[in-house]
ZAMARGU-4260 file (C-alpha; in steps of 0.2 Angstrom, whole numbers, plus 5000, padded with zeros to 4 digits):
<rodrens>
0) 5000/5000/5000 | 5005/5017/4996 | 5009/5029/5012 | 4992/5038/5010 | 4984/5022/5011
5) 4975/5020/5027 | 4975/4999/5034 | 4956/4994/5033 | 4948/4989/5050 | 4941/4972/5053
10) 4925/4980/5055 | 4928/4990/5038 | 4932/4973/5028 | 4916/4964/5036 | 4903/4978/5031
15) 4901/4976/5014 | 4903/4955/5015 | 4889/4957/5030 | 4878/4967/5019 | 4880/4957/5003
20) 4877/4940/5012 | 4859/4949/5018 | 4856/4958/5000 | 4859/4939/4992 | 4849/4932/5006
25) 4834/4945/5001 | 4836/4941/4983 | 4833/4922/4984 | 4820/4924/4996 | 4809/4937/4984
30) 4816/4927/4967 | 4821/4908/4971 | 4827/4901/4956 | 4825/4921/4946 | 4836/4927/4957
35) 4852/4926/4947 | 4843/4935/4933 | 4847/4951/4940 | 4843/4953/4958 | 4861/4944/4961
40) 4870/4955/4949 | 4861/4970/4959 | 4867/4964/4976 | 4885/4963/4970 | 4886/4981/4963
45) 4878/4988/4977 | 4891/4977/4990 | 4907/4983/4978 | 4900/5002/4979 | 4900/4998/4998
50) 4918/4992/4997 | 4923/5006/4984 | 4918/5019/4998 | 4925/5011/5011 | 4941/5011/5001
55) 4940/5028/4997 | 4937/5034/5014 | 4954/5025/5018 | 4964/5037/5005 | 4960/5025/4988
60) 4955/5037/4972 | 4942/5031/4961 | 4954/5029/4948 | 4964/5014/4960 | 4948/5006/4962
65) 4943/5007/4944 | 4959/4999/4939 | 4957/4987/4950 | 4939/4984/4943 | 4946/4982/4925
70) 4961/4969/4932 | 4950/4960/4940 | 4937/4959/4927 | 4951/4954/4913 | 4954/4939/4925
75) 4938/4934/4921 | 4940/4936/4901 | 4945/4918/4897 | 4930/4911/4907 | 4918/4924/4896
80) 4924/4919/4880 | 4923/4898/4885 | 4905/4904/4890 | 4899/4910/4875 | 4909/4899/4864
85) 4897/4885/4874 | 4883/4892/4869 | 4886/4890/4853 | 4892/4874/4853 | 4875/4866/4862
90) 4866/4876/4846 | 4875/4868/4834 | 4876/4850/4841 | 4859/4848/4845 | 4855/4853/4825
95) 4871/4842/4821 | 4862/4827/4828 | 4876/4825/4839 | 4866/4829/4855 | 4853/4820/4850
100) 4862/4806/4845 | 4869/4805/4863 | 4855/4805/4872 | 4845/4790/4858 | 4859/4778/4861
105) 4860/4783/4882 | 4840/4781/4881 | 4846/4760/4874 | 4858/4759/4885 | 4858/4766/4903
110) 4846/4759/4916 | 4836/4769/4926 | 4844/4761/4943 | 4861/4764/4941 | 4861/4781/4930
115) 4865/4793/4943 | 4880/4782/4946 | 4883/4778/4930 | 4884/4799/4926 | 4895/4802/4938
120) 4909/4788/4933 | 4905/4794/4913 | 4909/4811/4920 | 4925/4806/4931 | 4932/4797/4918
125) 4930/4809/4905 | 4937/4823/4915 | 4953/4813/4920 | 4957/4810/4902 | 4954/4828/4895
130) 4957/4836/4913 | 4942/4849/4910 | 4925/4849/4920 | 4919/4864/4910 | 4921/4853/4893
135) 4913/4837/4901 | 4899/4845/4907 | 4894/4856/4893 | 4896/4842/4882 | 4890/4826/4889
140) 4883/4835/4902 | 4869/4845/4892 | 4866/4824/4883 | 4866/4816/4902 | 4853/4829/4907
145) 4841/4825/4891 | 4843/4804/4895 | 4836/4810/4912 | 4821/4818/4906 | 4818/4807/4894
150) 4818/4792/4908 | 4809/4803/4920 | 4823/4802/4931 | 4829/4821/4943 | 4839/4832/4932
155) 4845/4840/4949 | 4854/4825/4953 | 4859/4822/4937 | 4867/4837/4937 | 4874/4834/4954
160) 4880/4818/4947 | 4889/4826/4931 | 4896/4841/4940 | 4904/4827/4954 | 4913/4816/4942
165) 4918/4830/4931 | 4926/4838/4946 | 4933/4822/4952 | 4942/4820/4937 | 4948/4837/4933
170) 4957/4836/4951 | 4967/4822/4948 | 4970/4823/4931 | 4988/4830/4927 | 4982/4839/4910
175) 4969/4850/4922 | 4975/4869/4924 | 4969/4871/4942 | 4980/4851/4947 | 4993/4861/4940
180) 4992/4879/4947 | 4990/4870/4968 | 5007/4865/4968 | 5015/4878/4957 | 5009/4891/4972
185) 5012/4879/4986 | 5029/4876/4983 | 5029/4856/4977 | 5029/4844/4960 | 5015/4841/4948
190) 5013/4821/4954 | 5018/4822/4972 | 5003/4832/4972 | 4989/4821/4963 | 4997/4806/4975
195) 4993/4815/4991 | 4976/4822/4982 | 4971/4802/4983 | 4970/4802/5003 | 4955/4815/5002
200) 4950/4813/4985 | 4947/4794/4983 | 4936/4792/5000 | 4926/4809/4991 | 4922/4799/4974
205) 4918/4782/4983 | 4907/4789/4996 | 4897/4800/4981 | 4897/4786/4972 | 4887/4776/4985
210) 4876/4790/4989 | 4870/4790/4969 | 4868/4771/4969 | 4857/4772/4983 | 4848/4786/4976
215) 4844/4775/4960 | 4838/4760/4968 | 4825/4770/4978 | 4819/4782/4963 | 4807/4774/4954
220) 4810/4782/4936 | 4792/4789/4928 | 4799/4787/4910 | 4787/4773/4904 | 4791/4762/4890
225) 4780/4770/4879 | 4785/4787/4882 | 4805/4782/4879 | 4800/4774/4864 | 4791/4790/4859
230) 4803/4801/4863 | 4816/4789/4851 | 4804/4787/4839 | 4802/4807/4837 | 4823/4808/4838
235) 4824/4796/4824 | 4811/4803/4814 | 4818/4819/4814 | 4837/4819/4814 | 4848/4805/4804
240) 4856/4799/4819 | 4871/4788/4816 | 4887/4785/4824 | 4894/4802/4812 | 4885/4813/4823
245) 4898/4808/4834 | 4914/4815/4826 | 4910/4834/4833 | 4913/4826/4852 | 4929/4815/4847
250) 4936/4831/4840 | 4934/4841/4855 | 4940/4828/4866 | 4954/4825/4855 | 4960/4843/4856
255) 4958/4845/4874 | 4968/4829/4879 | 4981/4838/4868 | 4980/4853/4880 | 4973/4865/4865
260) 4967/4881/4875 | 4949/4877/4879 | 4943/4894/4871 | 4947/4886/4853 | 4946/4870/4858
265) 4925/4873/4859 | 4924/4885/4849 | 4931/4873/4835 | 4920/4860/4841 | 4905/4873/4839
270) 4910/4875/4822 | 4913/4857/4817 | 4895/4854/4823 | 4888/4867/4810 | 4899/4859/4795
275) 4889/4841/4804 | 4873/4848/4803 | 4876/4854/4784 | 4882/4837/4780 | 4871/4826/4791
280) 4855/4835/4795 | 4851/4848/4779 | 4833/4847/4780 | 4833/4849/4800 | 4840/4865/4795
285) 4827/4868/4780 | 4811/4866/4795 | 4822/4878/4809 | 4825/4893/4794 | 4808/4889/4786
290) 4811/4903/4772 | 4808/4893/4756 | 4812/4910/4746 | 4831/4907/4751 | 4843/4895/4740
295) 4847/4878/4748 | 4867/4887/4751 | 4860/4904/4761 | 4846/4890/4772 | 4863/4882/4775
300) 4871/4896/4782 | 4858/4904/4791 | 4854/4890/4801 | 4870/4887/4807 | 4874/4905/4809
305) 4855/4906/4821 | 4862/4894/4828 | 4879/4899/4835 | 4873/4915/4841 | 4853/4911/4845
310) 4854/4891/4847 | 4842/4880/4838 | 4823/4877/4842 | 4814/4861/4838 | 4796/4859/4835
315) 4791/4842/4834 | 4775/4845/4842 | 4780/4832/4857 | 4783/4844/4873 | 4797/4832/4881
320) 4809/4831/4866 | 4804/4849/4860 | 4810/4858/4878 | 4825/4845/4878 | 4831/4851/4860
325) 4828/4868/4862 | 4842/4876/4866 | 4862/4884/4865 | 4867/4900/4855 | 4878/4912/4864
330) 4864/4924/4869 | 4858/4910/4881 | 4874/4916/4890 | 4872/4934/4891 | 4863/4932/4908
335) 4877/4922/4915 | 4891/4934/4909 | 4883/4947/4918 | 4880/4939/4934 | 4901/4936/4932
340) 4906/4952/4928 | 4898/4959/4941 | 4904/4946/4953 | 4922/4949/4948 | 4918/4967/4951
345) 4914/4965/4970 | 4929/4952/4971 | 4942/4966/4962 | 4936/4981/4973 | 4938/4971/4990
350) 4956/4965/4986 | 4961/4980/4979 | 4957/4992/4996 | 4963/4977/5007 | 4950/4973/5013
355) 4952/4955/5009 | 4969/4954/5014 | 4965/4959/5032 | 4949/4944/5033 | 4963/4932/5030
360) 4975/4939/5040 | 4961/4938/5055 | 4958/4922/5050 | 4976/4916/5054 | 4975/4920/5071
365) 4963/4905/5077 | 4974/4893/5066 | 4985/4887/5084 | 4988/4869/5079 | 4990/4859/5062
370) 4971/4855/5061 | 4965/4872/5064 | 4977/4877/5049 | 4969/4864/5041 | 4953/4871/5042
375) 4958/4889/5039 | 4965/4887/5024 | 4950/4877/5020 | 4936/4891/5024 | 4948/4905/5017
380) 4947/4894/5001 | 4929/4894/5001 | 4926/4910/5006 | 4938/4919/4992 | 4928/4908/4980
385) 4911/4917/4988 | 4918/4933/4988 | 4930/4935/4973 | 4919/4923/4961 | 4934/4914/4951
390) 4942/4896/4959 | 4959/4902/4952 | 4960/4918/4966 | 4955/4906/4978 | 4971/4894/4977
395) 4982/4908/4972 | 4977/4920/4986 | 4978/4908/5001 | 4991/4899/4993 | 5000/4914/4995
400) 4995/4918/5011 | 4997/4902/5019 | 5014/4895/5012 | 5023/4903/5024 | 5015/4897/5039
405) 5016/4881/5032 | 5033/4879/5032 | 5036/4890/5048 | 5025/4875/5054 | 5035/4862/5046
410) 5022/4854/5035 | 5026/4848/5017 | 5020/4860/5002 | 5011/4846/4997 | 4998/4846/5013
415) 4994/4865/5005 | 4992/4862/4987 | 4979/4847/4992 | 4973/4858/5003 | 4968/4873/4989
420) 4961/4859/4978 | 4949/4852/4993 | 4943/4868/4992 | 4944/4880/4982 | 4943/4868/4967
425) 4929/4859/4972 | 4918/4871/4979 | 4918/4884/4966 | 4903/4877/4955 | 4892/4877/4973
430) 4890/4896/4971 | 4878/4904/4958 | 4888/4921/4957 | 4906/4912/4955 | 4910/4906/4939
435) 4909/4889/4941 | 4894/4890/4946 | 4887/4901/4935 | 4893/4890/4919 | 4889/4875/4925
440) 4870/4882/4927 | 4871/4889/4911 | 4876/4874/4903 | 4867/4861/4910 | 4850/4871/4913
445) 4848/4869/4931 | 4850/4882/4945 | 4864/4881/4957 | 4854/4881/4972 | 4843/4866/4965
450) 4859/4853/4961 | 4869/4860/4976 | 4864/4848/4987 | 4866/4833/4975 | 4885/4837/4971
455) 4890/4824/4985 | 4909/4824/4981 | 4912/4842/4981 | 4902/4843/4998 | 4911/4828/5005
460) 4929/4831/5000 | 4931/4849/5011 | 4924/4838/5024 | 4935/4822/5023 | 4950/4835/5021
465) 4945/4844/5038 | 4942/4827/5047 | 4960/4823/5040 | 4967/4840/5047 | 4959/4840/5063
470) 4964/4819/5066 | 4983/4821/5058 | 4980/4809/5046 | 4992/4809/5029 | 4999/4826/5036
475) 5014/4826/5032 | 5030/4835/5037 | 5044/4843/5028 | 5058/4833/5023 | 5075/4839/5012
480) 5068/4837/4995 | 5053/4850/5001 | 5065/4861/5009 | 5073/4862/4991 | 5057/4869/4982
485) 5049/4879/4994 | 5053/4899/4993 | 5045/4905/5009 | 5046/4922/5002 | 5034/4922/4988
</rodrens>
């Protein structure tokens, strides 16, 4: 800070969190499920104009703050751009046929009592091998969710399902950008941290995976035979489905196991599934232009251009495939991009007045033995994801904070990395305003607050990590090959 920077109060740091708790609180209670579409974006201005003049009062210009605004919203760019780059790709996959291609042969194959299970080790699986949970879940995710409807099955907990495997193998994969930035700040190697993430992680995934098999067993699914054979029936007899449709998603997955930037990585995949639907599915796009005054070429185009920036609607006259087909474009994701930039926003203008800084700092001070650490870093995680809305400021920030103490406390860097991944990793698609959470809600079509309580992993895993902390089990201590690559001063 700057000499004419005045340090920020406790009390100053907890006002505007305070108030934007009760003003989030108000808006769910007066919108539910509306909320995020606009009352939310509301709150968080009117929490980060509280913080502004907070800052301001402590000797920060408006000019600071401002900067600190546009840094912290340029943070947030590469999520924005993924964002809309999915919505385009849902358009143009459901009118490829590769969507509904997915979600006729899931119809065949997966049964009723074992899909939740079944979702979440399709999504775990997935993730590992591609090392994103954004990709998974807005590809077989969006599919997942219409084999739910279609056998009557929750599509809350098939999104808790989705998001808990996708998050599982985005953790522990090695090609995942977050399993890679943990032990980059904590101070420790790539693999030594996925083996210590198996203590806490593997316990996670089993017990989830138990809580969804239950949960099949004990729903009984409403999709009758005759309705699944409807909603087939009305796939096949619109789309040319065949095993083409498919080429779109093995391109995508293709290019993300090669560690292609996920921006391009979907956004090619959006475009492949227009050259598909061109190929495969002319006359779907004939019905969803319906001008016959236009040549066959221009129908082409502007339905795959709709498509990308509006998504594709499908009338079949059958309710159930009609809402699950109708869908995508990146104007479905405007909403979302608001409620992110303003989140970012709020998130910018507390650390750039300090005011986050000092919550930590506070925090630190009940941390007196190795579990308490533990479960510090844990709730500092999850609270700079509530606060600042991106998972990435929520390892690098207490990563930074804590490293130090860490080491002063002589536990290994690898104790911390897991730590940040317990936490901030996994909690970050729990919170409708973080960007996580607002993606995977765009994406899959379900609110936050409705598949919160079904994402089982991400809810156990902070807690197996704290019983872990609090019992000193697989803490381990700094040895002379830690010694060598942890920098206490960064």
């Amino acid at each position: 800070m700057q000499d004419n920077h005045k340090t920020p109060s406790l009390i100053n740091a907890l006002i505007p969190i305070v108030l934007l708790i009760v003003m989030l609180s108000m808006s769910v209670y007066l919108y539910g499920d509306n909320s995020s579409y606009g009352a939310n974006q509301i709150a968080l201005i009117l929490g980060a104009s509280i913080a502004a003049l907070i800052g301001i009062k402590n000797g920060f210009t408006w000019k600071e703050i401002e900067e600190g605004i546009i840094k912290g919203i340029s943070m947030g760019m590469g999520a924005i751009l993924i964002l809309l780059a999915v919505g385009s790709l849902i358009g143009t996959w459901i009118m490829s046929g590769t969507v509904p291609a997915m979600i006729y042969y899931g119809l065949k194959i997966l049964s009723p009592s074992i899909f939740y299970f079944a979702a979440c080790i399709i999504c775990a699986l997935s993730a590992l091998s591609i090392g994103s949970s954004w990709t998974v879940a807005g590809t077989l995710g969006v599919a997942l969710i219409g084999i739910s409807l279609g056998l009557g099955l929750s599509p809350e907990i098939t999104a808790g399902a989705i998001i808990s495997g996708a998050y599982f193998g985005d953790k522990m994969s090695p090609l995942s950008d977050t399993t890679n930035l943990a032990p980059a700040i904590a101070g420790t190697d790539l693999f030594t941290h996925i083996r210590h993430m198996i203590w806490t992680t593997g316990p996670s995934l089993i017990i989830a995976l138990i809580l969804f098999l239950i949960l099949g067993f004990q729903q009984t699914s409403s999709g009758d035979t005759a309705g699944l054979a409807m909603i087939q029936d009305t796939i096949t007899n619109s789309f040319n489905i065949s095993m083409l449709s498919f080429i779109p998603l093995v391109v995508v997955f293709v290019l993300a196991f090669k560690k292609v930037p996920a921006f391009p990585t979907v956004l090619i995949g959006a475009l492949l599934g227009g050259v598909f639907a061109v190929l495969l599915q002319p006359q779907v796009i004939s019905n969803f232009v319906s001008k016959p005054e236009l040549s066959k070429g221009l129908t082409m185009l502007s339905g795959v251009w709709t498509a990308l920036h509006a998504g594709f609607t499908f009338n079949s006259g059958v309710e159930v495939v009609d809402a699950l087909l109708t869908r995508g474009g990146m104007s479905s994701m405007l909403n979302t991009i608001w409620l992110v930039i303003c989140a970012l926003t709020y998130g910018a203008v507390l650390e750039t007045t300090g005011l986050l800084n000092i919550i930590v700092k506070s925090l630190l001070r009940f941390a007196n033995s190795t579990g308490s650490l533990i479960v510090t870093t844990i709730a500092t995680c999850i609270g700079v994801n509530i606060i600042t809305a991106d998972q990435y400021i929520s390892i690098v920030l207490p990563g930074r904070m804590y490293k130090a103490e860490f080491a002063r406390r002589n536990l290994a860097p690898k104790n911390l990395s897991r730590t940040l991944e317990d936490a901030g990793t996994i909690t970050s698609p729990l919170i409708p305003w973080n960007t996580c959470g607002a993606y995977m809600s765009a994406s899959l079509g379900i609110a936050t607050f409705a598949y919160l309580p079904f994402c089982f992993f991400n809810i156990i895993n902070p807690i197996v990590a704290i019983i872990y902390g609090i019992f000193n089990i697989k803490i381990e201590k700094l040895n002379q090959s830690d010694e060598g690559l942890v920098d206490i001063g960064n």
